[in-house]
Backbone bond lengths (Angstrom), bond angles and torsions (degrees), N, CA, C in turn:
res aa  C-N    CA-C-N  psi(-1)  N-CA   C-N-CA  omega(-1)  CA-C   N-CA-C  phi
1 X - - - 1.442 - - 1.529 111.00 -
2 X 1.671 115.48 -47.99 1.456 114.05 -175.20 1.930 107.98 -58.34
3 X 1.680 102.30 -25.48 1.656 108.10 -172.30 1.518 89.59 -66.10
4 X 1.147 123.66 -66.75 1.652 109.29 -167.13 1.030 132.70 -35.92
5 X 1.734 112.22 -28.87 1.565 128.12 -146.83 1.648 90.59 -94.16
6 X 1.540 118.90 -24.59 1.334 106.36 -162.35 1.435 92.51 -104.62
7 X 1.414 119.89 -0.07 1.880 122.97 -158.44 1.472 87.07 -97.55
8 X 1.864 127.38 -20.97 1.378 131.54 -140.00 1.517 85.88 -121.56
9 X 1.561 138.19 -28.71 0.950 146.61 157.77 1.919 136.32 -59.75
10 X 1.238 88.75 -30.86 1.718 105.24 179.47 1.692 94.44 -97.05
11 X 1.258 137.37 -12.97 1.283 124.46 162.86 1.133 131.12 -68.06
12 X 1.521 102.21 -55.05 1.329 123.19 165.70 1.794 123.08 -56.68
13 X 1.093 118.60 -23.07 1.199 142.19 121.03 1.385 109.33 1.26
14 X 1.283 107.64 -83.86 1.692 130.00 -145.26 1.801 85.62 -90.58
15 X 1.361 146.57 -28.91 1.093 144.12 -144.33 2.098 90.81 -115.56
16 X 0.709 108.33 -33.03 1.669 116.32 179.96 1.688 119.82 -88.98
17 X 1.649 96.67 -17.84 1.526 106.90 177.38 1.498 117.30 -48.30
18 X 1.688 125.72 131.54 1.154 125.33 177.28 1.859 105.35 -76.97
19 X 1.423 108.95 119.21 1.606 108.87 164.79 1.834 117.08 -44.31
20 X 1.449 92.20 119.18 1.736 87.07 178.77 1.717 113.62 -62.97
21 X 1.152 120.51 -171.14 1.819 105.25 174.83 1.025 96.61 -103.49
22 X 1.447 127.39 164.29 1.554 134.38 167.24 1.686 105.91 -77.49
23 X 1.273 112.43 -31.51 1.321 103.30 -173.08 1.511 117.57 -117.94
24 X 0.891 121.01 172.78 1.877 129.66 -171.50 1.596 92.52 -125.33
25 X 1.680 129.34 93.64 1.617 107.94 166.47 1.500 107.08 -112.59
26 X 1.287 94.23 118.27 1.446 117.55 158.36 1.767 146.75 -80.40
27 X 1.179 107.94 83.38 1.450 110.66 -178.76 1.272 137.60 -88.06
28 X 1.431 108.75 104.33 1.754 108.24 -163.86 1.766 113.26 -117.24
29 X 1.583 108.93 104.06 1.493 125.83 -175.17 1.714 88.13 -65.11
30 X 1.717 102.31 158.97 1.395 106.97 169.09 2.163 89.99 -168.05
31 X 1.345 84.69 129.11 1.799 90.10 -179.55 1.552 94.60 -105.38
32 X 1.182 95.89 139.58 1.743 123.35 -169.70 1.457 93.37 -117.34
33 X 1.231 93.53 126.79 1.946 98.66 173.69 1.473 114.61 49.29
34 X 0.837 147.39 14.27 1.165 152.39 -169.22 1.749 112.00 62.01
35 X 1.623 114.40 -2.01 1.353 121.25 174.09 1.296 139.55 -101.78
36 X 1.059 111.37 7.67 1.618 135.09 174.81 1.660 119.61 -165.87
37 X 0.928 117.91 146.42 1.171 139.76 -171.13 1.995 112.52 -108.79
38 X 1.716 116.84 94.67 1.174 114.77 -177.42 1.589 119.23 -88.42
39 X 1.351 103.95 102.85 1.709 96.31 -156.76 1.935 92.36 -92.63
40 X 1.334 117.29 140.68 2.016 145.27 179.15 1.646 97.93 -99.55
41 X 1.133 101.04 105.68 1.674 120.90 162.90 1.686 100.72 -74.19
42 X 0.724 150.24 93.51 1.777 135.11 151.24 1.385 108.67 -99.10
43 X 1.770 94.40 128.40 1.896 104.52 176.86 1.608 96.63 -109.26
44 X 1.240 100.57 141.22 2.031 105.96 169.82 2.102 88.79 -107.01
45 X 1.474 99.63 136.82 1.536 91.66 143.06 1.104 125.80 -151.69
46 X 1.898 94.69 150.78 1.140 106.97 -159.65 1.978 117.19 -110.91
47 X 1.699 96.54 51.20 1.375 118.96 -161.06 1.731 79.37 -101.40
48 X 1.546 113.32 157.15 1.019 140.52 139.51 1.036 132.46 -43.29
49 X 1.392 110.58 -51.03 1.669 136.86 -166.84 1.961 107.09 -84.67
50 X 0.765 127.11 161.29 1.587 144.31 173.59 1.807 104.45 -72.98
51 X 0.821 120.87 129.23 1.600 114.54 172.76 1.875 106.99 -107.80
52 X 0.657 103.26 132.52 1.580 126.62 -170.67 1.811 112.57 -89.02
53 X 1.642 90.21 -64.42 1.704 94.20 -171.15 1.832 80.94 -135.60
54 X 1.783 92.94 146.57 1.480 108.72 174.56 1.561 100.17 -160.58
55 X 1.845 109.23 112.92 1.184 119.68 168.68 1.440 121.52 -121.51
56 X 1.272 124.45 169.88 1.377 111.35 167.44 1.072 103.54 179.37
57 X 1.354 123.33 -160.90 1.814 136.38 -159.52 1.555 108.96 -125.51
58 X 1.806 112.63 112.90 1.006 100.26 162.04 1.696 121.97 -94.67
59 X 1.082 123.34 129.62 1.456 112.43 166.08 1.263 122.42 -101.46
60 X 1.185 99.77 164.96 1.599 123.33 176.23 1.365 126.78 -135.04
61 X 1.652 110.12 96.29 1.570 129.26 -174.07 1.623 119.95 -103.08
62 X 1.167 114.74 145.96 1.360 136.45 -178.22 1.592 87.33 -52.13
63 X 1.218 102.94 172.79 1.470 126.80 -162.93 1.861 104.37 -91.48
64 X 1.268 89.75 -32.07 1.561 120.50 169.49 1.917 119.93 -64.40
65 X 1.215 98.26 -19.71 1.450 130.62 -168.13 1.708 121.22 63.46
66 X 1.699 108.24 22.67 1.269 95.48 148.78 1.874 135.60 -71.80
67 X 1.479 126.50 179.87 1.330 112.38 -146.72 1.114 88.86 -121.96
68 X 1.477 142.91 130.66 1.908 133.85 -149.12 1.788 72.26 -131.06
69 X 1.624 139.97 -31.36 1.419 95.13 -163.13 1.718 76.20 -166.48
70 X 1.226 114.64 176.89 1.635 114.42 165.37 1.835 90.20 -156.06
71 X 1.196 113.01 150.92 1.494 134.01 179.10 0.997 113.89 -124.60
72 X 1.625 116.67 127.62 1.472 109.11 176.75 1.829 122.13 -84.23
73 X 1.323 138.18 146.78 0.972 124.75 -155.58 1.536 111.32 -144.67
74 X 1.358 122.36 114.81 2.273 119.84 -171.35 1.813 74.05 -103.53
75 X 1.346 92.03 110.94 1.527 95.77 137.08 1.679 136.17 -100.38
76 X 0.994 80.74 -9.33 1.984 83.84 156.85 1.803 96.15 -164.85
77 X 1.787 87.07 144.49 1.788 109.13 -162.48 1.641 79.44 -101.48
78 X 1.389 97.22 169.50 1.619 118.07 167.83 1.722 118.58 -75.68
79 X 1.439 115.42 -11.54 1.683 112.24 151.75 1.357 130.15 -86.12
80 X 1.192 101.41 6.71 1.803 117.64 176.09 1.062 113.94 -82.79
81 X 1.580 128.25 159.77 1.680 125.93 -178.78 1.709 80.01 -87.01
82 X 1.596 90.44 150.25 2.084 108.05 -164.94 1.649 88.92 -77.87
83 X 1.178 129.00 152.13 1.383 143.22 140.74 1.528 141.89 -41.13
84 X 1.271 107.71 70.01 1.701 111.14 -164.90 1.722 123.49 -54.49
85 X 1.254 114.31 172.95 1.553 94.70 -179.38 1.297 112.71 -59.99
86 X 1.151 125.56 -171.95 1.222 144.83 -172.94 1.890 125.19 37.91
87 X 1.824 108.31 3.52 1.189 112.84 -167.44 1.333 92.98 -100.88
88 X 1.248 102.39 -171.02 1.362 123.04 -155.23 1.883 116.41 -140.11
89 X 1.366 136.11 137.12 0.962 146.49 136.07 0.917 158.52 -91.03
90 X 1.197 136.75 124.98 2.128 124.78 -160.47 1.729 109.79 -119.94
91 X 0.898 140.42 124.59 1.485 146.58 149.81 1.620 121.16 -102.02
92 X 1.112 116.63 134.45 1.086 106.53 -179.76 1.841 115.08 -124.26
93 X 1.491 109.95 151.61 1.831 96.14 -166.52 1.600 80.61 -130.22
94 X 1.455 110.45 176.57 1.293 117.14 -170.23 1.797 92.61 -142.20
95 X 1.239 126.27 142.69 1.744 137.77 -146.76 1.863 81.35 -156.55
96 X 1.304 98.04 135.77 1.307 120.26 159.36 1.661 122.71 -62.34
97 X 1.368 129.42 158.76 1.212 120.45 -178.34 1.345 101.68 -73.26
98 X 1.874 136.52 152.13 1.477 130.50 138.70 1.270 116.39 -74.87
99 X 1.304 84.82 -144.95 1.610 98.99 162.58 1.465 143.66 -96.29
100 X 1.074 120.15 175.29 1.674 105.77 -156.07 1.663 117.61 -52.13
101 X 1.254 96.42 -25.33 1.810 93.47 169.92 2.205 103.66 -69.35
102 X 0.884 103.75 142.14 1.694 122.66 173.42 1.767 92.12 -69.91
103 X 1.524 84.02 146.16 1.827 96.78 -168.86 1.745 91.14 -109.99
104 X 1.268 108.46 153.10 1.729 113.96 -170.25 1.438 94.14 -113.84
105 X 1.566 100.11 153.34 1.662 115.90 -164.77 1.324 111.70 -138.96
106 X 1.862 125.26 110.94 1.053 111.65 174.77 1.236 102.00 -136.18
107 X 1.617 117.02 171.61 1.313 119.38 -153.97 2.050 102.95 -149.60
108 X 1.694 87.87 116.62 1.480 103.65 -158.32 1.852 87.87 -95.84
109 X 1.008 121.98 144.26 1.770 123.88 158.09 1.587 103.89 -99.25
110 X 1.665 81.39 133.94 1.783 90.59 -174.93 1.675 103.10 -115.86
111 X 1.535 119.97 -15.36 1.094 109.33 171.85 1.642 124.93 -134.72
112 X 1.066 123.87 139.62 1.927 121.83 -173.36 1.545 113.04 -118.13
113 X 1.013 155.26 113.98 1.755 147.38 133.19 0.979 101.56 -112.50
114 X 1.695 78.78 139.60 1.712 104.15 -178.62 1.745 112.12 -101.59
115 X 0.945 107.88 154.03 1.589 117.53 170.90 1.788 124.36 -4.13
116 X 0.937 163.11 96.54 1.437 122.18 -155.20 1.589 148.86 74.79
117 X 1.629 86.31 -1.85 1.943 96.52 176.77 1.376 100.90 -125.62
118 X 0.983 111.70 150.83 1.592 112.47 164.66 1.058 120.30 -84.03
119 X 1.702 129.25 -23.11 1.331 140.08 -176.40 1.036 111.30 -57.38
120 X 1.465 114.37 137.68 1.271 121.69 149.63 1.206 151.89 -97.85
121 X 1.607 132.83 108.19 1.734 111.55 -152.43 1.549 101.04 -134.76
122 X 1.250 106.12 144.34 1.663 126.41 -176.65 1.931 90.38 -82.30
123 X 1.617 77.23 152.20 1.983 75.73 158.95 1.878 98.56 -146.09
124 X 1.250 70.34 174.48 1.583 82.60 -166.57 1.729 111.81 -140.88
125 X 1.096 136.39 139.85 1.695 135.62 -152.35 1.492 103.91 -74.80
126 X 1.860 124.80 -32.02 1.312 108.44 176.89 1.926 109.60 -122.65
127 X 1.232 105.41 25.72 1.458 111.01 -176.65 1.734 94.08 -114.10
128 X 1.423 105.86 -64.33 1.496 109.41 174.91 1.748 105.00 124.05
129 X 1.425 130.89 -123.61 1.427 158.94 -177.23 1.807 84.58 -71.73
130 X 1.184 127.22 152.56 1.393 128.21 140.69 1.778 83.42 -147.43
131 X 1.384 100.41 156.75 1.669 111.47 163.64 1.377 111.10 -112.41
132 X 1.353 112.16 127.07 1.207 110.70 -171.00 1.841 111.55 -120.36
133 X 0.974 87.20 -2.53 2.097 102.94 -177.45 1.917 107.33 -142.90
């Protein structure tokens, strides 16, 4: 009986497990002279697969969390060596100063191919993979 409970326990286990993320995004603001603002994209991934092409949207919202602008952003093109797991990528964009409140910066990926596929798929933090090409 105790074998079941722990055989019935390590399943449930495996069925309740939180999905790790594929990616690590890192966003680091930095004000230069007090006249611009140099905002650091860093992606970690934590895919299996080779990544090929990786684009996406950085924005830039009021403090309030309205959305004053969004930028589109390839951090790695399809003539680049692809991004293996555990590596890392940096882009960096440069944003004008606002106003005295600090402007917030986040950064959505709108596009993924991997090594060897032609497909193209967006992901998203609680949907996951979608294919969208």
């Amino acid at each position: 009986m105790l074998k079941r409970i722990i055989f019935l326990g390590f399943i449930l286990s495996f069925c309740f497990a939180e999905k790790p993320n594929p990616f690590e995004i890192d966003v680091r603001p930095r004000l230069v002279k007090d006249e611009k603002v140099v905002v650091t994209i860093q992606v970690t991934s934590f895919i299996n697969q080779p990544i090929e092409f990786l684009e996406g949207f950085l924005e830039e919202k009021t403090a309030t969390g309205n959305l004053l602008q969004e930028k589109r952003i390839t951090l790695i093109y399809g003539y680049e060596p692809p991004l293996f797991v555990g590596f890392s990528t940096t882009k960096s964009e440069v944003f004008g100063m606002g106003a005295l409140k600090p402007n917030n910066y986040d950064f959505k990926i709108s596009k993924v191919r991997f090594r060897g596929d032609k497909r193209i798929f967006t992901w998203h933090p609680e949907s996951g993979f979608i294919r969208v090409d």
